[in-house]
C-alpha positions in Angstrom: 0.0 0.0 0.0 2.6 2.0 0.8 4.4 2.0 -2.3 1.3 3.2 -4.6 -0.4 6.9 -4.1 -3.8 6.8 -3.1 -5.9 5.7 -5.6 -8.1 8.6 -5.1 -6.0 10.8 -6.0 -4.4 9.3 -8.9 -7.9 8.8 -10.4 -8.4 12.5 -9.4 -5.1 13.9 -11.2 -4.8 11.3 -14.0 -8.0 11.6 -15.4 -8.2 10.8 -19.2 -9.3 13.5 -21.4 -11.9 13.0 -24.1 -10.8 13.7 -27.7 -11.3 17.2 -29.0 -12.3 18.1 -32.5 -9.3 17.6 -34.9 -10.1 21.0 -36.5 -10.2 23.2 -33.2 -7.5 26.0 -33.5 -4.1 24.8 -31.5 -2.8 27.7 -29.5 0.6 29.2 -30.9 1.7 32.9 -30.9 4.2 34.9 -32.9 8.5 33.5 -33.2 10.2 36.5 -33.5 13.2 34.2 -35.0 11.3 35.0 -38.7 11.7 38.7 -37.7 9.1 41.5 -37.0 6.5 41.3 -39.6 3.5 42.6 -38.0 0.9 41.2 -40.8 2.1 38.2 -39.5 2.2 39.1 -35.5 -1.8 40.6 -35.7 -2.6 37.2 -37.7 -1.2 35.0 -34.5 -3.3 36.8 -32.3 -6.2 34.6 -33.4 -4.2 31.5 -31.6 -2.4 33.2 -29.1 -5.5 33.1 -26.5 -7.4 35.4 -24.4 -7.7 39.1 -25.9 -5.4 38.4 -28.9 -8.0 35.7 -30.0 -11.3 37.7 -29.2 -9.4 40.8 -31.4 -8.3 38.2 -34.1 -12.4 36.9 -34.0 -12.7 40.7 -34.5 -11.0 41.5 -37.4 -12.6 38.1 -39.1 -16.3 39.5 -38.2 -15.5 42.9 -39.7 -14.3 41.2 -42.6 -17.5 39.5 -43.2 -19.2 42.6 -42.9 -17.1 43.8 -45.3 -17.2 40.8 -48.0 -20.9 41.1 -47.4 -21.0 44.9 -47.9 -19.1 44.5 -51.2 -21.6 41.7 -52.9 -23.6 43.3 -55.8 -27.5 43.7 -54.3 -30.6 43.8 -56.6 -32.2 47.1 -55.8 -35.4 46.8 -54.4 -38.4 47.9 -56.9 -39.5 50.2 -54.2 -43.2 48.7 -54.3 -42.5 48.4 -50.2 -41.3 51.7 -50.0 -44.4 53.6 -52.0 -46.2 53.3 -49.4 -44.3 54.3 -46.4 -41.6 56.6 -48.4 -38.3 54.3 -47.3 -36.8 51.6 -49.4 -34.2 48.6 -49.6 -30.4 50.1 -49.5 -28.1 48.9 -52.6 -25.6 47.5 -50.5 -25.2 44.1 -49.2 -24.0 45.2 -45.0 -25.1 48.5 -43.7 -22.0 49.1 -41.6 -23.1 51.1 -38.3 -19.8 52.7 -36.2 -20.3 54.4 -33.0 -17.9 55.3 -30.3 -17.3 58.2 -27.5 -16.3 60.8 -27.1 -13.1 60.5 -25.7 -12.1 58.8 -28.8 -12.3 62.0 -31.3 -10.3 63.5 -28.4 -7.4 61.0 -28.9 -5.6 60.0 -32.0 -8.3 57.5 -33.1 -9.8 60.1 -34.6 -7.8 59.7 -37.3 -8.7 56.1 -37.9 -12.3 57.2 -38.0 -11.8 60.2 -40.1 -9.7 57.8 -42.5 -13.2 55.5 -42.7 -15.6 58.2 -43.2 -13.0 60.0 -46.0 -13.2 56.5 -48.0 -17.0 56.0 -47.4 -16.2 53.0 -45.2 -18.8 52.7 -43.3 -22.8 54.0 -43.6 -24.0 55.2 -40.6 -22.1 56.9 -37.2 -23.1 57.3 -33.8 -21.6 59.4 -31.1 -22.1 61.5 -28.3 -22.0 65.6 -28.3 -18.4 65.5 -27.4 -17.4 63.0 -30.4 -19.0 66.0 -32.4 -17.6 69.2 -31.0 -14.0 67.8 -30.4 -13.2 66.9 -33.9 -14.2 70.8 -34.6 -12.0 72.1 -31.7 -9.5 70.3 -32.8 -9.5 72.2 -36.1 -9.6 75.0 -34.2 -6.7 74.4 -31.8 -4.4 71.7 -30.9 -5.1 68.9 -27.9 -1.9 68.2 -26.3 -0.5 65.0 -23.9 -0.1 65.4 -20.1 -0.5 62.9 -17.9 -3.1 60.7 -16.1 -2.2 62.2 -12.3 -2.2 66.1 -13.1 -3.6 67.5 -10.4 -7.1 69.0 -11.2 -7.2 71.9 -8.8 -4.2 73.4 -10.5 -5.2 72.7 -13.8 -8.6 74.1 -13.2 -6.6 77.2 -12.2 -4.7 77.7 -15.4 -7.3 77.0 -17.5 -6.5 73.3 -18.7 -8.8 70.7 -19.0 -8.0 67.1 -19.2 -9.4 63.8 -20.7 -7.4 60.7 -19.4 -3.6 61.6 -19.8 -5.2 64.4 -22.8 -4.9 68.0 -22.2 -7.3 70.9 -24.0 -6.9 74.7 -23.4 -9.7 75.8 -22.2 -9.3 78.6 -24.9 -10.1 76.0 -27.3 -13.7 75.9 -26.6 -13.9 79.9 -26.7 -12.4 79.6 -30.3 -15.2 77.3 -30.9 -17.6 79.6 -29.6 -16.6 82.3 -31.7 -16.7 79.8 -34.8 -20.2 78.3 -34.0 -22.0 81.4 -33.2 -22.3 82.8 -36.5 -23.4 79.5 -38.0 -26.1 79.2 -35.2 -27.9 82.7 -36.0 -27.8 81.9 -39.7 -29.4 78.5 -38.9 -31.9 80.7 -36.8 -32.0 82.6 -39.6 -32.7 79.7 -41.5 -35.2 78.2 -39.7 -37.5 81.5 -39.8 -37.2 82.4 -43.6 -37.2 79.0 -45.1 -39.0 76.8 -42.1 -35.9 74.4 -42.2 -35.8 71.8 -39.3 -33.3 71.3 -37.4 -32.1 67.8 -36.5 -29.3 66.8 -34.5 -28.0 65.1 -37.9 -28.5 67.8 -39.9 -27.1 69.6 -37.6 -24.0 67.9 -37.7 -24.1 67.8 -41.6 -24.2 71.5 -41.6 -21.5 71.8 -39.5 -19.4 69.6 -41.7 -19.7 71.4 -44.6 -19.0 74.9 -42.5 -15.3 73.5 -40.9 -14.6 72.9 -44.2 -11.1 70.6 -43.7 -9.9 67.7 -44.7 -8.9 66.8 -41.0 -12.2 66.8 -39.6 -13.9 63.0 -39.8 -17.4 65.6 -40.1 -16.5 67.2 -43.4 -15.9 64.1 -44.6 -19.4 62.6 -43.3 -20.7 66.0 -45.1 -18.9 65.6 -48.3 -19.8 61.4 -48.6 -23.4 62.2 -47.0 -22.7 59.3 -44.2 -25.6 60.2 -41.6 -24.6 61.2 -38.3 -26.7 60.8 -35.2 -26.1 62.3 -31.9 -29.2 62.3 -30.0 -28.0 63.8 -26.4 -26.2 66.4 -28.3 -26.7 69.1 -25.6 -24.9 67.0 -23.6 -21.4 68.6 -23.7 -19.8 71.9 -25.4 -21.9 72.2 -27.8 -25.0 72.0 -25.8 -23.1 75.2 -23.4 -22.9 77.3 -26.8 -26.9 76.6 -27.3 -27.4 77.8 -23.9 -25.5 80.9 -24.1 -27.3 81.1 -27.9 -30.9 81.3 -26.3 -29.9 84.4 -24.4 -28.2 86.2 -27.2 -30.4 85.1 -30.3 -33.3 83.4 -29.0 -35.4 81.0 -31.1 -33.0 78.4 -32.4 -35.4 74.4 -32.4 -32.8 71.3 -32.3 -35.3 68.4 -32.6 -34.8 64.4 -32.5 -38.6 63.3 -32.9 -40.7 65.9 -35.3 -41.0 65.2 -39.1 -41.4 68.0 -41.6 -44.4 65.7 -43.1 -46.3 62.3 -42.2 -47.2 60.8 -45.2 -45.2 60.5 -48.5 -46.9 62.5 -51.5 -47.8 60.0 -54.8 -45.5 62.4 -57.1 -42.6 61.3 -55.0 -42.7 57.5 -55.1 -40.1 57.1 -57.3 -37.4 59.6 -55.4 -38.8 57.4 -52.8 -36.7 54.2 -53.8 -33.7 55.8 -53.4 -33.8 57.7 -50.1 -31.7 55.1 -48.1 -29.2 55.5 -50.6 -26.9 57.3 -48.4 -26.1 59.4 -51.5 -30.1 61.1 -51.3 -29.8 62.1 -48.0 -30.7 65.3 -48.2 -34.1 64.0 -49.5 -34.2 62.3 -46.9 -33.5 65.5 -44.7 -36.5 66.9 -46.4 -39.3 63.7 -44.8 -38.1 61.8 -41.9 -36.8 63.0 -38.0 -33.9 61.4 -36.7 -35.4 58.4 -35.2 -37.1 57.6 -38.0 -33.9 57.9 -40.3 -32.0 55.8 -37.9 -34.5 53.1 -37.7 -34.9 52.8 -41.1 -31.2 52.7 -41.9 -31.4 49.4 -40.1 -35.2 48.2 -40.9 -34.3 48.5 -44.8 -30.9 47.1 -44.7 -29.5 44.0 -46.5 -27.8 42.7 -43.8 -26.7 44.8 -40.9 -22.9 45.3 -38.9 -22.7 47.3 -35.8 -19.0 48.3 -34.9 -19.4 49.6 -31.4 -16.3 51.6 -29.5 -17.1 52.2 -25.7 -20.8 51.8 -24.3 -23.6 53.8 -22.7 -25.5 56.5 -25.6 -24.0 54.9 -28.7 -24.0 51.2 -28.0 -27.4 51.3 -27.1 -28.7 54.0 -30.0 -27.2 51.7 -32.8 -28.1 48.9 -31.1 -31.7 49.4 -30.7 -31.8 50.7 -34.4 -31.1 47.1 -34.9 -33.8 45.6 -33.1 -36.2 47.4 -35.5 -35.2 44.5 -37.7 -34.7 41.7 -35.3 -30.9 41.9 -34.8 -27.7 43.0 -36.6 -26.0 40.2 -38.8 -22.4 41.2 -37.7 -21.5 42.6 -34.2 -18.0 43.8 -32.6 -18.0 45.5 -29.2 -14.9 47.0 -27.9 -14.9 48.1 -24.2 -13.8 47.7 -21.0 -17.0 47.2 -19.2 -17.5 44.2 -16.9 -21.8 43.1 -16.9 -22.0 42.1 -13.2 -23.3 45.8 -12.6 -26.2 45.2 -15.2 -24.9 48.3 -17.4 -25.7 48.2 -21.3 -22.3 49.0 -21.5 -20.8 46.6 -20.0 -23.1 43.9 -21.1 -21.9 40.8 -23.4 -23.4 40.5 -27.0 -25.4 37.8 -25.9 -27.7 40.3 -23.7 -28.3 41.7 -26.5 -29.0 38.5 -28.4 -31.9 38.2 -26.0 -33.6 41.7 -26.9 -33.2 40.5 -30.7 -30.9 43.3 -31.1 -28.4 40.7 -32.7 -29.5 37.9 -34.4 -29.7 34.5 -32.8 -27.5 33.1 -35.6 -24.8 36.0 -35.2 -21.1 35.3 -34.1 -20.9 38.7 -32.2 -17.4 39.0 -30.9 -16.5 40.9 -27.9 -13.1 42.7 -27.2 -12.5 43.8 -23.5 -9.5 46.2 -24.0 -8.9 50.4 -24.3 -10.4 51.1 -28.1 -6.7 53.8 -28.5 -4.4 50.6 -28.6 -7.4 47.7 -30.4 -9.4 50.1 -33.1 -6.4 51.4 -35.1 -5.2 47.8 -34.9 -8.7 46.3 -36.3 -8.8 48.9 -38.8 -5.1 48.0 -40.4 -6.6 44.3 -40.9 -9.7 45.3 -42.1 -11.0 48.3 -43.9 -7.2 49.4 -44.8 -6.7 46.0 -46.2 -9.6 46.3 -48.5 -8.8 50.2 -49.4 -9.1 49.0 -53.2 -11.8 46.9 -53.3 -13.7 49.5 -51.3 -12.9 52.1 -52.9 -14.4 50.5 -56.3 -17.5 49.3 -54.7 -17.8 53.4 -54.2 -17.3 54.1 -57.6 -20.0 52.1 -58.5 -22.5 53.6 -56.1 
């Protein structure tokens, strides 16, 4: 007896394993001993476990959105959309992007400017400060401090910060003096013409005022992607409307009215085309923001939500989504955990259960800080495809 372990325990520790699948991915990262070639580092991620698999999941969801986006579509006839004034989209994957705030603030702007620039993707969603940043930031530079300035004696001099990010104060009077004039003439606008102000036509106005190339809003202006920002008081911008009502009272900013409720006969046939996000400013002319949003998802081929933080946007696009029973393609990068029942922190599955995503979906989730994944995903994804995008946009 003495010479044998107890049997217990060699039954508990020696326990035979079953046999796995033969084709289930064997874990193996990057060997530096072939030399840095960071195509081939991102593509171990997908076996190197953890993260680096979820973010190599990532980049093969986005792909399919992107494959899908790219396959020719026969145009809806528009019998459907006669009678309620929207119609089928030409393209295969409506590609929604949303992300906070504190990502125009950083230098992931310039990923998403690069997407908007090449007509990338269909649809964004942010908060007020993803909007008024990327103007300031025309305006005046955003510098890098560090995470453990402390506040009091920033607030004193007049320096704000965002993380480790640093923004004169002055930067936000620069964009007051910029937006003022635009507001009265939109004031102006509104009284002479009875235009109707939307937060996304808001934005798209904007756009075409900064009028430069750096700014991921010119860009949504000039390639008429639609831009919704429904809380978009909710920062500088929302301050500068304040101090607007005082000096120029008037100024309406709505998310709900519509301009009309029914679509005229003599415009069925501009009506198969207003989802084409090349007729949006038709589509300025009939439908409130909700409306648009919905419809950008209820008239879609297939749907992909690319999501970048949590809380306004993750929610707005997602919810879009439900209006057709769940996006086709989902990616979620955040660092939220679900055990405090936040939408933001919740898994893709949650959202399985709303029919937000559809039950057949392969949603992938990254937990990690969008600044070091995003520019990352995009590199492996839209960048890759920069050709074949870029003639699918030709032919639209």
């Amino acid at each position: 007896m003495a010479d044998h372990a107890p049997m217990v325990a060699m039954e508990a520790v020696l326990k035979p394993s079953c046999e796995l699948p033969e084709d289930m991915p064997k874990i193996k990262g990057y060997d530096f001993n072939q030399g840095v070639d960071l195509q081939a580092l991102l593509k171990s991620y997908l076996t190197t476990g953890f993260q680096a698999s979820s973010f190599g999941l990532a980049i093969q969801e986005i792909n399919h959105m992107i494959e899908k986006r790219l396959e020719p579509v026969e145009v809806n006839d528009g019998s459907e959309g006669q009678e309620s004034g929207e119609a089928k989209c030409k393209l295969g994957c409506t590609i929604f992007l949303g992300y906070t705030s504190n990502l125009i603030s950083s230098g992931v702007r310039e990923s998403i400017r690069y997407l908007a620039q090449h007509k990338m993707v269909d649809v964004i969603v942010t908060t007020a400060g993803g909007i008024e940043e990327d103007f300031i930031k025309c305006l005046a530079h955003t510098y890098l401090g560090d995470f453990s300035l402390p506040g009091k004696e920033l607030r004193q001099r007049g320096i704000n910060r965002i993380g480790n990010l640093l923004v004169p104060n002055d930067n936000y009077c620069k964009f007051e003096d910029w937006l003022m004039p635009i507001l009265d003439q939109m004031l102006l606008e509104q009284k002479s013409e009875g235009t109707h102000w939307t937060p996304s036509k808001m934005i798209h106005r904007l756009g075409k005022e900064i009028n430069n190339t750096d700014s991921v809003y010119y860009w949504a202006y000039k390639n008429n992607i639609p831009v919704f920002s429904p809380a978009l008081t909710d920062g500088s911008l929302g301050d500068m409307l304040y101090f607007h009502s005082y000096k120029n009272p008037g100024l309406i900013l709505d998310i709900v009215e519509g301009k009309i409720t029914s679509w005229p006969q003599n415009r069925a046939t501009e009506a198969s085309a207003v989802l084409s996000t090349s007729h949006i400013k038709d589509m300025d002319l009939f439908f409130p923001d909700i409306r648009k949003i919905n419809s950008q998802a209820v008239f879609a081929n297939k749907t992909g939500m690319i999501i970048l933080g949590g809380g306004l946007v993750k929610h707005h696009i997602a919810n879009a989504n439900l209006m057709r029973n769940g996006a086709d393609y989902a990616v979620f990068v955040n660092t939220g955990q679900e055990f405090d029942g936040s939408d933001s922190g919740a898994r893709p599955d949650e959202a399985v259960s709303w029919g937000k995503i559809r039950t057949d979906a392969k949603p992938v989730k990254v937990y990690a800080d969008a600044s070091l994944i995003f520019p990352l995903l995009v590199s492996q994804t839209f960048a890759l495809h920069a050709d074949k995008l870029a003639a699918g946009k030709k032919t639209e």
